[in-house]
C-alpha positions in Angstrom: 43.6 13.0 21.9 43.1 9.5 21.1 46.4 7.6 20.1 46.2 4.5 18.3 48.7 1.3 17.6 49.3 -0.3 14.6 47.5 -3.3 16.3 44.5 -1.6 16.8 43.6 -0.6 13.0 44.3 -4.9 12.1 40.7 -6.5 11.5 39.5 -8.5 14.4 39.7 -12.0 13.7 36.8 -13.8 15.0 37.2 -17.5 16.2 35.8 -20.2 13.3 32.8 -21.6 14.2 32.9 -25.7 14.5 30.1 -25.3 11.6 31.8 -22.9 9.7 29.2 -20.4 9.3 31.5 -17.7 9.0 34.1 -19.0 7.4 34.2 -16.2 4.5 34.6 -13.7 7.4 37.4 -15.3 9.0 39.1 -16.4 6.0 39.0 -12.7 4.4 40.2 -11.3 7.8 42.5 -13.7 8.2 43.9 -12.7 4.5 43.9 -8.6 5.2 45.7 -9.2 8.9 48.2 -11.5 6.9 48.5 -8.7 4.8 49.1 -5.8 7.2 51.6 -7.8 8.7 53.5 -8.7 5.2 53.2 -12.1 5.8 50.9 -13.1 2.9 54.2 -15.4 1.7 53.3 -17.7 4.5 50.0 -17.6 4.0 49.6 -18.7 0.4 53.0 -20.9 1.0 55.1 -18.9 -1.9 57.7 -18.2 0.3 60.4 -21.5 0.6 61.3 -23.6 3.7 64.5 -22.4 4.0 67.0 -25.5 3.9 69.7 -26.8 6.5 72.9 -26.4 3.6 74.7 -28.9 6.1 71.7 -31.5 6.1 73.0 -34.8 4.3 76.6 -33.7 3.8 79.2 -36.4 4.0 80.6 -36.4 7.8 83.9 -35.4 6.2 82.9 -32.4 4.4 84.2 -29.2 4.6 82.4 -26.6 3.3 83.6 -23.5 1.6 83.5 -20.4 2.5 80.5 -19.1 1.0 78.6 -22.7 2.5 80.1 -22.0 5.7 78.1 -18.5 6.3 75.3 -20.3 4.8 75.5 -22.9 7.4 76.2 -20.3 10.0 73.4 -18.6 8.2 70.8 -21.2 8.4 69.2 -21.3 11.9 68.0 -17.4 11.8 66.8 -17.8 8.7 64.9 -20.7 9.3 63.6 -19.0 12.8 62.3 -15.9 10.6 60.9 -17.8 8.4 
């Protein structure tokens, strides 16, 4: 019996040719692998930048404690996103 990973039933996304001959087939399996992988957000660039909540604070600034676990927050969000 033949097994197959989730990887295997994503399209195959062939390399854009320089003269873009098949761009529609690279864009659309671009779109459906973007898709598969729930990451369409990205993609289309609907899903926010998370921010740095500490970025342009005054030096003596001491955040409360809901700022503070957004601060501590911050750099998984940002390396999820």
């Amino acid at each position: 019996m033949t097994s197959f990973s989730k990887e295997d039933l994503l399209p195959k996304i062939p390399a854009l040719k320089v003269d873009g001959s098949n761009w529609l087939t690279f864009k659309n399996r671009v779109e459906w692998a973007a898709e598969a992988k729930g990451l369409v957000e990205y993609l289309e660039g609907t899903k926010p930048r998370p921010t740095d909540p500490s970025k342009d604070q005054d030096p003596l600034w001491e955040p409360s404690d809901a700022e503070a676990l957004a601060v501590a927050e911050y750099p998984e969000k940002y390396a999820t996103w």
